[in-house]
Structure formats: C-alpha cells, structure tokens
N, C-alpha and C positions, 0 to 999 in steps of 0.2 A: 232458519234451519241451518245446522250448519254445513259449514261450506265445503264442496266437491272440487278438490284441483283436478285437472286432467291433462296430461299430455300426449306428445303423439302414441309416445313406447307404454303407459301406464295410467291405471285409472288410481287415485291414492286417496284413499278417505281419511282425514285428519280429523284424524279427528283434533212456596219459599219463602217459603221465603216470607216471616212473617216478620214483622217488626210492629212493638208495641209502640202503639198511638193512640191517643182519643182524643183527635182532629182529625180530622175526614177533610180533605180537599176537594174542592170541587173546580172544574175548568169551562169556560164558555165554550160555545162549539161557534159562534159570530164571529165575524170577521167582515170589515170594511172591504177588505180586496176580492172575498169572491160575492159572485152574483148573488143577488136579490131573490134568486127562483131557487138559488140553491136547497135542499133539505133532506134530513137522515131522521130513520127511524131513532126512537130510545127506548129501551128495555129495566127494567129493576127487579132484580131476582131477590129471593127469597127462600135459604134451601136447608133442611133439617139435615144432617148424615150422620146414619150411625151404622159402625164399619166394622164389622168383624174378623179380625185378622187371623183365623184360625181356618176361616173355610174362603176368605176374599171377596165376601158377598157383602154388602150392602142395601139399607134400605134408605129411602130419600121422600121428602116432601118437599115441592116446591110450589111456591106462589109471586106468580110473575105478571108484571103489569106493564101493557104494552101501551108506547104509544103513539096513535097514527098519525103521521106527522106529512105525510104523503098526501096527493092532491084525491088518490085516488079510495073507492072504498074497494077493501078485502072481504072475499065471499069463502077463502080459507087461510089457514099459515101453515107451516112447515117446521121440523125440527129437527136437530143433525141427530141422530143414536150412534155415534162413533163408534161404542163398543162393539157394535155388532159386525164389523169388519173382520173380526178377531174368530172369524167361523168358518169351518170346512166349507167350502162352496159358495163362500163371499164374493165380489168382487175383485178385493184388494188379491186372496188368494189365486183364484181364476189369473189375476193378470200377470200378477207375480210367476206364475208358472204357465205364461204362455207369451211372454216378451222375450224378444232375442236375447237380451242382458239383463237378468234379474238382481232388483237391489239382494247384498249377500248375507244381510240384515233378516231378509223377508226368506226367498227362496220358496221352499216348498215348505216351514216350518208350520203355518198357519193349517194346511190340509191335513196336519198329522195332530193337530188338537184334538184334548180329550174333552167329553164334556165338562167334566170339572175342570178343565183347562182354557177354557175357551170365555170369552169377552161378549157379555148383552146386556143390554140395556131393556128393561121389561116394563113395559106402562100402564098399570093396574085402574089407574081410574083417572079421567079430567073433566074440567068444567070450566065451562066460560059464562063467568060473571054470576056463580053458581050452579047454572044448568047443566048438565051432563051433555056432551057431545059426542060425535061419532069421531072412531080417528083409525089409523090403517097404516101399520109398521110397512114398510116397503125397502127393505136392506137395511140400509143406515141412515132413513130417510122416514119421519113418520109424518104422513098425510092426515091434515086437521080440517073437517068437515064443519063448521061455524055454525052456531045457532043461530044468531045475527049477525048478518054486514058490519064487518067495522067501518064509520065514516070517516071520512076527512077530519082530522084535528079530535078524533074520538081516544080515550083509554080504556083499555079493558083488561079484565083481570080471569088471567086461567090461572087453575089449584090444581096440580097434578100430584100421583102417586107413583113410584116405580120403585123398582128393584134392580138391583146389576150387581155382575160377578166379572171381575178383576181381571182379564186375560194375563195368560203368563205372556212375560213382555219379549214383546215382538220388532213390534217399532213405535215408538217414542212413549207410548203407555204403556203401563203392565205391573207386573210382580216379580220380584226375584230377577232381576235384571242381570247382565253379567256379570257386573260384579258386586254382586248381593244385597243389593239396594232393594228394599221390602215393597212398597209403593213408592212407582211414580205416576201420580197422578194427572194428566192431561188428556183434557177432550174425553172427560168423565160423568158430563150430566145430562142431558137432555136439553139443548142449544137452540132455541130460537133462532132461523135463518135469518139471512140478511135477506129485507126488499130496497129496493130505488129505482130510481127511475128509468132502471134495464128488466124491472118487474123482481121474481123470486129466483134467489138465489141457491137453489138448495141442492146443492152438487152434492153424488154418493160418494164418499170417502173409501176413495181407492188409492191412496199413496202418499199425496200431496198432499199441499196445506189449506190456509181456512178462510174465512171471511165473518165478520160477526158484526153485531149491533150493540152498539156503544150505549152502557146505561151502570147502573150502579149495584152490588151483589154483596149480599147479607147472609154469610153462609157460618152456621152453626155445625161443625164437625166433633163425633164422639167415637171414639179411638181406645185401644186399648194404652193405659196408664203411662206403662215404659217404653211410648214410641215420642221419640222428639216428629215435632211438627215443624215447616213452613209451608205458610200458604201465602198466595196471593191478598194485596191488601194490607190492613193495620191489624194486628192482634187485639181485641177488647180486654181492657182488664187481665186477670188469672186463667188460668183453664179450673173450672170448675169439678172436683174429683168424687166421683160413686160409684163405690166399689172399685171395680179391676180398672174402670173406662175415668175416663175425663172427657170434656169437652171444650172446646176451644172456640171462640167467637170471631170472625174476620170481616170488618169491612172495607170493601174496595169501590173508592168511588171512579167514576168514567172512566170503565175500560171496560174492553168488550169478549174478556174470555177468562178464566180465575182456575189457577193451576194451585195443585198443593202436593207436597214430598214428606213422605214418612219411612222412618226407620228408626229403631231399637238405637243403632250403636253409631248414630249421628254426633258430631261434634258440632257444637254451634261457635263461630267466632264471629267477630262484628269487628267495624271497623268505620269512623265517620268519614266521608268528604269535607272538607269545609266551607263553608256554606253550600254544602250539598246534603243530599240522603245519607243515612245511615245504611250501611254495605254489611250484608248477612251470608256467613260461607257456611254449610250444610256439607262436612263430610265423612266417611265412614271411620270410628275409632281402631276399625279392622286394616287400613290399609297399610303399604309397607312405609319403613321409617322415613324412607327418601320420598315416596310420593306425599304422605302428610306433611314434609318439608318443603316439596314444591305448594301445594295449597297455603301454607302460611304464608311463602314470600309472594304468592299471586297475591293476595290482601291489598300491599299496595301500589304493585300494578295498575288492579281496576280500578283504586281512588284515581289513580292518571288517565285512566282511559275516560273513566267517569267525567272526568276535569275538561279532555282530548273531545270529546264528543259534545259538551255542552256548550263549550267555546266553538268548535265548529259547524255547529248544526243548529243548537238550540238547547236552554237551558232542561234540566230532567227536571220534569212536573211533579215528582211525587216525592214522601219521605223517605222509603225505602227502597232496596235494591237486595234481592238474591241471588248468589251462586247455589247450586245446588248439586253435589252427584247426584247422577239416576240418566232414566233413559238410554237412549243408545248411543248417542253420540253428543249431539247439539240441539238445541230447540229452546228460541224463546218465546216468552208468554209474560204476560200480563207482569209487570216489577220483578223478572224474574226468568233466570233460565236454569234447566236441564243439561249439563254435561257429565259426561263419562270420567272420572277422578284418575283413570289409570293412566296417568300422562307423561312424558318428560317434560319437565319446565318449561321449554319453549311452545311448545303443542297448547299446555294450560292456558298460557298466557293467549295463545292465538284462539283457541275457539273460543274462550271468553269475550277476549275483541271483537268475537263476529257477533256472537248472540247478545250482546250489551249491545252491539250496534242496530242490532234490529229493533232496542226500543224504539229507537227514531224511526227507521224505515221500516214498517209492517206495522210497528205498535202505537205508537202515536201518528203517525202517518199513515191510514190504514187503507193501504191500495187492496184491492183482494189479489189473492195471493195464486187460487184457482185459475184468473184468467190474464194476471199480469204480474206473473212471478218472478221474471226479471227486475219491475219496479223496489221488489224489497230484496231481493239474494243480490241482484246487480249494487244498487247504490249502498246494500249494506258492504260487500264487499272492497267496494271501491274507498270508502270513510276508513272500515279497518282497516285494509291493506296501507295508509297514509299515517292511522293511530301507531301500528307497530314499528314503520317505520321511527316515529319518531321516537316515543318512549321505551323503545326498543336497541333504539341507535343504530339502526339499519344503514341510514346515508346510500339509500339507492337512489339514482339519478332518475328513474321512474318505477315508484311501488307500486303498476298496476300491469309493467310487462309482462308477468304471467301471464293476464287477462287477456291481453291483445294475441300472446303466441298459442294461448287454446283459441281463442274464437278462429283465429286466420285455420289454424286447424282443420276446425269444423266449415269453417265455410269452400275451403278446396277438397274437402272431404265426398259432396257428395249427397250427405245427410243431415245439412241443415232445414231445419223449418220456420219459417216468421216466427216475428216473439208474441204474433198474436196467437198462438196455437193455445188452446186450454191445456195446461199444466198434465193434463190426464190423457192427451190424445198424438203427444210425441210418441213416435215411431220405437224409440228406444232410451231409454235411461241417459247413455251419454251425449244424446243429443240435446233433451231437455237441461242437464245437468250442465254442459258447457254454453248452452242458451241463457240460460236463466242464470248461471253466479257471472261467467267469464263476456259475455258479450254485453249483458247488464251493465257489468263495470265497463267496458269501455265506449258504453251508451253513452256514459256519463263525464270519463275522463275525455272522451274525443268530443263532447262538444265544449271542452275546454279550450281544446285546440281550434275550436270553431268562434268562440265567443270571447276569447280570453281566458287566461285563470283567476283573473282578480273578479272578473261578471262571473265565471262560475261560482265562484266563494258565496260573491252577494245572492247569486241566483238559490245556493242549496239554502242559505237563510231567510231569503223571504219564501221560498218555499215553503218552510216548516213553519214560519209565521203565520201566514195564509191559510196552510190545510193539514196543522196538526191537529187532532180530535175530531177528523174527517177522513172521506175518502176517496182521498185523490185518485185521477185517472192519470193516463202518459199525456195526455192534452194538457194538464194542468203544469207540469215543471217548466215545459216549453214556450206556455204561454208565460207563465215567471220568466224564462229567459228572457221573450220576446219585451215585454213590457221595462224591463230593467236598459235593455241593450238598442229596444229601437231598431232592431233588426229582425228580420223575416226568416221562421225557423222550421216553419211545417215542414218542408220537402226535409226534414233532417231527422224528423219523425216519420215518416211515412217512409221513405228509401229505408232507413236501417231498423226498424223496428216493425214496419208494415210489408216488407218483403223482403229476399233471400238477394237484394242485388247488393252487388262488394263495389270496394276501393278498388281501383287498380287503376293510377296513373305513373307514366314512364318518361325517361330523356329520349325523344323520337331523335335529335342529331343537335353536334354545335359543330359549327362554323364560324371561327375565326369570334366574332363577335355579336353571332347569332345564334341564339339558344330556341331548337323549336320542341315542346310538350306534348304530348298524346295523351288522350282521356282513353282509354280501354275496358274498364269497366261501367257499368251502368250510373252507380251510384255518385251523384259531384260532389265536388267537396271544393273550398278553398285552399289555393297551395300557398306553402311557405319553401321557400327554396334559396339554398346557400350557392354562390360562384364563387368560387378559386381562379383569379386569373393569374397568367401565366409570369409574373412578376411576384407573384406570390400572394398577393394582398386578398381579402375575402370580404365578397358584398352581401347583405342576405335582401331576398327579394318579397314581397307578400301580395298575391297575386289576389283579388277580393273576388267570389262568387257570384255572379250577376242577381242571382234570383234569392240571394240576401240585402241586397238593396240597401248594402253600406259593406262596413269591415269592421274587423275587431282593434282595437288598440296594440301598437308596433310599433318597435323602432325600427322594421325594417324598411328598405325604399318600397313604395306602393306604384305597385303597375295598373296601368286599365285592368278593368273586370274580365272576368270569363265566363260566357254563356253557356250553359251547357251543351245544347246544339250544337258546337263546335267543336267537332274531334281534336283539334290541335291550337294549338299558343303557341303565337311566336316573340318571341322577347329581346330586344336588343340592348344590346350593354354596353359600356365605355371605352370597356378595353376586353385584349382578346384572354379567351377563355380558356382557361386546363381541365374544369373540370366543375361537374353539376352535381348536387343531391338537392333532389327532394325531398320536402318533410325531414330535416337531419334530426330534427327532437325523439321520432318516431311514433308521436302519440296520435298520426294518423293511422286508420286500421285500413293500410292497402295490402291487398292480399297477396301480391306481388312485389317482394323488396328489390327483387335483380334486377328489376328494369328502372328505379328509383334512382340510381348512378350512372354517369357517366362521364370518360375521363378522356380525352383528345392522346 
C-alpha cells in the first residue's frame, strides 16, 4: 500500500497491466530450506465478465477449483465480498466514522452512498462439484455451508454466479476516481479465503489489506470497445470485437489476487528491462502537459528500480510489469500497481518505488498483510527508501532515518501498540500507520546493526529464496538470519515486535579511563561505541549481547559480553577519555539520544 510518512508536527500522505504473451510461467512453491510439514492451499480460478460501463454493474461466472493441500478435512470455506464494504452501515463505514483520526480518503463519504452508488457483490447461484449448496453473505464475508467434507489431499470444484455494482471509488476500488479514472478494479470478485495451519482466515474488510491463496486465474473480461485495458497476467491473443463490446483473455499464472484498470482516454506506453519484463504505463491522455511529462520520464526510472530490486532481493518472476493511474493513492497487486498520476516528478518516482517494491514484499513473499503488516509496508519501505536513494542520487548517510525519527515518535508517544496487533484493531490510524511502514523499517535496518550489513544483505536474499511463492511468517526472516549468522536472534523478535519495550541505553559516568554504561530501557541490544580520548585520537568499541551467543563482524576492539540482567558496563580503556557516544551510526532505535553522549 502506499506509504504514510508521519512526523511529530504532520501527518503527510504522499502520495494493468496487461502484456501480450502466450507463455504462461509457472513457479515451484518447494524449497530445500523450509520444513518438510510445510504446506499452502492452491486455488485456479476461472471467471467470465461482462461489464457494463453505463450503469457499473457487472455480471460474472466463475469456476474455481480448490485444492486441499491441508492435513485437515474442511466441513466449510469462506469468501472475501469486498464490494460490499462500499455500503451505508458497513463496517469499513462504521469505523471510519467512529476512529479518533479518520483516513481523509474514507471519512464519512461511504454513509452518504446512493444506491446506485454504492459497491455489492451479489451471489446468485453455487455449487460444489455440481450440487447446489447453502451459503450466507455476512458483510464482506460469505459463509459456504459444503455438501461434502473436503479431504486431506482432495480437489474440488465450485461454479458460482453473481452480479456487482461498482462503488464510486472510495478507497482503492471504485469508479470515477479523482482524477477521472473510469474503473479501477481491485478486490472485484468473490475471493476464496486463505486457510493454514492458523485455520480460516476470513477477516471482514474494514480498511486494511489482504491475504490470499496462491493458484492460477483465467479471466475472460467484456467491456465496452473504446475502453483501453490492463489487467493482471498475459494478454491472449486479440480482444475479440461484437458490436460495441470486446473482449479480452488474461492469464495469470501463481499469484494469488488479479487486478485490472480501465478507461476510454488511457495512453499505453511500454518499455522493456533487459533481461527483465516488459514495463506497461497506463495513463490519462486528459492529464496536464507537465504531468504526462513526468510519466514518460518515470519509464525509465522503474527499468532501474526494476533492475534495483532484483539485484537486491531477488530476480522479478514474471514477464510483465504495470504502472497504472487509478485508485487513490498507492496499491499494489498482482504484476501491477494502482497509483494517482497527479504527481510532481519526485512523488512519481517515489510511490512507484514503494508499490514495485511490494512485489517482493507482500506479492511474492506473501506475509498476510491483516495480521503482520509491518512484514510488507516495513521491509517494503525499507528496500525503497535504499532504491531512491540510489538511482535517485540522494547520498544520505542513512535512507531510513525518517523511519527511526517516526517510530522513536510513536514509542514516547504514549500510543504505541505491539506489531502483533491485527492491522484492524490499532487504536487509531497514526498509530498503526507509523507501526506498520516506520517501525517495520527499522525492524529491518536495526537488525542490520545487530547482525552486520553484509548478513543483512545475504539474510533479505535467502529469504526471498526460501519463501517466495509462500507465506512467510516474522519467525521465518529471523530464523534466515539465525541460520546464516550462527547467532541467537529470538529475543530481537519478541522485545521489538512482540511488545511495546524501547532502546534506551546512556553514558552513566567516565573517569579518567573508566567508561561506565546504563541499560534503562527494557529492550537489549548490543552496543557499538566510539571514545575520543583526550589527545585526540578515537577507539570504536563493540560490546557483544550475551544472549546472542556470539557478535556480528567489526573492526572495532571487542569487549566481554553484556548480560542483560545487568543494569551497567563497565569498560576500561588505554588512555584517558574526553568523551563517549554510543551507537555514532544511529541505526540503533534508542528512544533516548541525550543520554547517548557524553563529554568530561
């Protein structure tokens, strides 16, 4: 999604894709390095649409074949109705207009929907494995009542019918968007929940993001004649034309959610990576001369970020790649994201870098997003903030200090909550918002500072080795650190992502040539600490955490460990001392900098 800066004084929101193939890729979901018990549902959809752009309604057939992959057998399933959000006395509404800080997106707009303005998704008929079954809409949520048990290792095939009408867009789907974008299509069909082995996932869509089941989606769209398409996936062939409408064939093999953007006075540009995907820009022929200008010279930007991210993370799996306007801000999906066109150059460039960056983190790396939303807004943040730097030519001595001066923020604030909290159940907006992008990121760059940056590098790559086309948990990065590094990294999980306890270590006194340390907050960390003595000369010192049961690679001098049970460290040096900092890098998050110095 994209990304929410915040600081102390200001909250500042900063603010397809088809490409003709006929090769279909497909990807393993195996892997040698995770467990043996591991395992994920797979889904393969199947969906007819034909979309009437005169009233926004829609009619669909889908046939979807699931498959139980799970040890356990299913006595129902679950299905997300997203549209149905889009409704006076939803959810989404209700909370939007009963949260201290309402996104200003949402607001009260959704209560004042007319019926022909408003978003449903309506499910006419289903059947599993032909037999008609019972099923029971419940908000955005529709309850499927099985004819039979699905077993262990079983496939089964439901044929559903339904209808839906377009909400005028609100947040992130809709119609006639701000800035006149006709459809954008996201979180549009009737979505098979995600299960695993935490059981059903079928959270009501009140704000946040998603979770999905990874399989393959064969979607036949009929449209009216003069509306340029992208969708998710490869284009087949021609669009087929009768009368007013055409239709367009897309398949999109493993991935677990398929967006598509329509509008009349779309420009289409392309643009290849080299040995990469083919790069698709969707944007309004209506916009002004200098903004269409910035979108040409974005082009090739995101060949570099394309380039920036692959080398960093891991090669992109597929042939193509969409920009798209539409939507309200940022939002990516499936080969493809959703951004707002009205930018200046720099803004373009950045939110692109965030929602490109989310292929990797949320899209092939698919943490769910409801209950561990820092995992993708955090390390997607943390990758862009590093891409812009570079091909940006930023030359900041850390592009993640924003992240560290919101979070320290929020954490003397008052109003922090663990990052285990459900995406849905933070107190207020800016507290999930600086949870989840700014304390994510420095989830990630501070165990930099914990493990190295060279074990971080390797650590983000065999990560995405490991559990791309899966769905990793926050257990799984840390066990990659752990196995790479040989060092002991739970308690680095649990202190900063499993509770609200902070950094905060200070210079307690120096004497002559005795430097003694105070640990004052809850949470340990290993220190790295620079001396100036009094001849001017400067030692750096790397003091190792007991309960990592080694240290990271330094050249600085290595002192005995520090336990954490011990409020103080004392250290003695050569020669006599002018003056201490701790942490001089800064890329530890102590929430307390004044007491970090001190000078004789």
């Amino acid at each position: 999604m994209k990304r929410l800066f915040f600081s102390v004084f200001s909250l500042v929101i900063l603010a397809s894709c088809g490409s003709s193939s006929e090769t279909v890729k497909t990807q393993t979901t195996s892997s040698k390095s995770v467990s043996s018990t591991y395992w994920q549902q797979h889904v393969d959809y199947k969906m007819t649409i034909d979309m009437d752009v005169n009233n926004y309604q829609y009619q669909g057939t889908q046939n979807l074949v699931y498959t139980n992959n799970s040890p356990d057998v299913l006595n129902h399933v679950y299905y997300h109705l997203f549209f149905n959000a889009f409704q006076p006395g939803s959810e989404m509404d209700v909370r939007s207009r009963t949260i201290a800080d309402p996104d200003g997106r949402v607001g009260d707009r959704i209560s004042k929907l007319k019926p022909n303005e408003i978003g449903y998704i309506n499910v006419t008929s289903l059947k599993q494995n032909g037999q008609a079954i019972n099923y029971k809409t419940v908000g955005t949520i529709l309850r499927v009542n099985l004819a039979k048990p699905i077993q262990p290792g079983e496939k089964v095939t439901f044929d559903m019918q339904f209808n839906a009408q377009v909400p005028v867009q609100i947040r992130r789907s809709g119609r006639n968007n701000a800035e006149g974008v006709a459809l954008s299509m996201t979180q549009w069909y009737p979505k098979l929940a995600e299960y695993d082995f935490e059981g059903w996932h079928a959270d009501p869509y009140i704000g946040r993001e998603f979770h999905g089941v990874w399989g393959n989606f064969d979607v036949a769209l009929t449209i009216d004649k003069n509306y340029v398409v992208g969708g998710t996936g490869y284009l087949q062939g021609e669009p087929k034309i009768t009368g007013n409408k055409k239709t367009l064939h897309f398949l999109a093999p493993n991935v677990h959610d398929f967006t598509w953007a329509a509008d009349p006075d779309y420009i289409h540009d392309t643009m290849q990576v080299p040995n990469g995907p083919l790069l698709n820009f969707y944007y309004k022929s209506t916009l002004s001369d200098e903004a269409k200008e910035n979108w040409k010279k974005l082009q090739p930007k995101t060949v570099e970020l394309m380039q920036y991210f692959s080398e960093h993370i891991g090669k992109y799996p597929y042939d193509q790649y969409s920009v798209i306007q539409g939507g309200d801000g940022g939002m990516e999906y499936a080969m493809c994201t959703l951004i707002t066109g009205k930018r200046k150059f720099g803004s373009l460039v950045g939110v692109t870098a965030h929602e490109l960056a989310h292929t990797w983190f949320q899209f092939l790396l698919a943490s769910n997003e409801s209950k561990h939303e820092w995992m993708d807004e955090g390390f997607t943040s943390y990758i862009s903030d590093y891409a812009m730097d570079a091909i940006m030519n930023q030359n900041k001595k850390n592009p993640t200090q924003g992240a560290y001066r919101n979070y320290i923020y929020l954490a003397n604030s008052g109003k922090e909550q663990p990052l285990t909290t459900h995406s849905d159940r933070y107190a207020i907006n800016m507290a999930y918002s600086i949870a989840a992008y700014s304390k994510g990121e420095v989830f990630l760059a501070q165990l930099g500072y914990v493990i190295g940056e060279e074990n971080l590098k390797k650590t983000i790559k065999k990560y995405y080795d490991d559990f791309s086309f899966k769905h990793p948990r926050p257990l799984d990065i840390i066990r990659t650190a752990e196995k790479l590094t040989d060092l002991e990294l739970d308690w680095y999980l649990i202190d900063f992502a499993q509770t609200t306890n902070t950094i905060d270590y200070g210079v307690k006194s120096v004497e002559d040539k005795t430097i003694t340390l105070e640990r004052i907050g809850l949470m340990p960390m290993p220190i790295d600490l620079s001396v100036t003595y009094t001849d001017g000369t400067t030692e750096n010192f790397y003091i190792p955490l007991r309960m990592m049961l080694g240290g990271k690679p330094t050249t600085a001098t290595t002192k005995p460990d520090w336990a954490w049970a011990y409020p103080t460290y004392t250290l003695e040096t050569s020669k006599t001392v002018k003056s201490v900092e701790i942490d001089p890098s800064g890329f530890m998050a102590d929430v307390n900098r004044e007491n970090n110095t001190l000078e004789k």
